[in-house]
C-alpha positions in Angstrom: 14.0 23.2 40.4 13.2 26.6 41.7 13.0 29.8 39.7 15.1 33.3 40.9 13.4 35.7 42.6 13.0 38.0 40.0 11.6 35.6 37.3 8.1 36.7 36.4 5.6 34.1 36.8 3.6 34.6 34.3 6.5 34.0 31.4 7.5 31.2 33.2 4.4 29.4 33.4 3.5 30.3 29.9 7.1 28.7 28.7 6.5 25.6 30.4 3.1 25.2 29.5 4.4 25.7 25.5 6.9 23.1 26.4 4.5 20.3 27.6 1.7 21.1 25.1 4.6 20.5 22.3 5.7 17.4 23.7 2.2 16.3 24.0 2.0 17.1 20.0 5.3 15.2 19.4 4.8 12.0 21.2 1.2 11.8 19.9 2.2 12.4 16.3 4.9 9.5 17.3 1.6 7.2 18.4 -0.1 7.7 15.3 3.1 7.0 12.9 3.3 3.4 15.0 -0.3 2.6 15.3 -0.5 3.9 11.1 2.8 1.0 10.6 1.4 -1.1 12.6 -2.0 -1.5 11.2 0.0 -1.4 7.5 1.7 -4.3 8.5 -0.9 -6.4 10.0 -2.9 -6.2 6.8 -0.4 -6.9 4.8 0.2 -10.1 6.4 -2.3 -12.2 5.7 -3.1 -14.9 8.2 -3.7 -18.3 7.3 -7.4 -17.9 8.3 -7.7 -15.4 5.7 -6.7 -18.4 3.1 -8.8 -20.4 4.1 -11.7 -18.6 3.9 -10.7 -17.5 0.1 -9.0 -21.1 -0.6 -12.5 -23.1 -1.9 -13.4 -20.0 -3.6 -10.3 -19.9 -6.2 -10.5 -24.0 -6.0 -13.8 -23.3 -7.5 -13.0 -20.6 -9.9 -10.0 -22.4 -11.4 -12.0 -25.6 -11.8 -14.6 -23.7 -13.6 -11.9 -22.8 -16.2 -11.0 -24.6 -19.6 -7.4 -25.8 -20.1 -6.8 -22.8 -22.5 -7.7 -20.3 -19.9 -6.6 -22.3 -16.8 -2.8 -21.3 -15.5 -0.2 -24.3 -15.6 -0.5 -26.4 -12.6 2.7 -25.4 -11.1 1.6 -21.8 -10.1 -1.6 -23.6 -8.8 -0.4 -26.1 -6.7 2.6 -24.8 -5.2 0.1 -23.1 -3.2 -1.5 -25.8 -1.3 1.2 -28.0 -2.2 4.2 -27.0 0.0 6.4 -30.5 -1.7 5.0 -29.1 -4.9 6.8 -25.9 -4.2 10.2 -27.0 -3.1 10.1 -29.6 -6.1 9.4 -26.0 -8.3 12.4 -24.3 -7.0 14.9 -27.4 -6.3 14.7 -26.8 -2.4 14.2 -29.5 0.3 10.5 -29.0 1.6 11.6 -28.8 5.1 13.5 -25.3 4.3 12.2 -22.5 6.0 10.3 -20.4 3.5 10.9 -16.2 3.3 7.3 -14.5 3.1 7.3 -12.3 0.3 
């Protein structure tokens, strides 16, 4: 694209160097709003790693506590128990689960 013969070089250059360096700010802004989601999302999603690291912990800690204090079995076991689960909500245990 060429520019007319009277078109002062200096405004020009100065208007597309405004240009670019905003576009540069846009699209990086963008970058930084996906990369932010992104990293929101992975560490809300807890991997099944992440369980089992914490899994003998809690086995411990609710062992540890006396029936009075202890929560009923069906909030424990449905857990580790995916059978338990289904049986809990009247589903067959081969129904794909929503992660909440």
């Amino acid at each position: 694209m060429g520019t007319a013969p009277d078109t002062i070089l200096t405004a020009w250059l100065y208007q597309v160097t405004r240009r670019t360096a905003i576009d540069v700010i846009r699209s990086e802004a963008r970058r930084q709003l996906r990369e932010q989601i992104a990293t929101e999302m992975n560490a809300m999603n807890a991997t099944t790693n992440d369980w089992t690291h914490i899994e003998p912990l809690l086995d411990e800690a609710m062992h540890a506590l006396d029936e009075t204090t202890a929560p009923p079995s069906c909030c424990v076991t449905s857990r580790t128990n995916p059978s338990a689960k289904s049986a809990q909500l009247s589903a067959h245990p081969t129904t794909p689960r929503k992660n909440a």
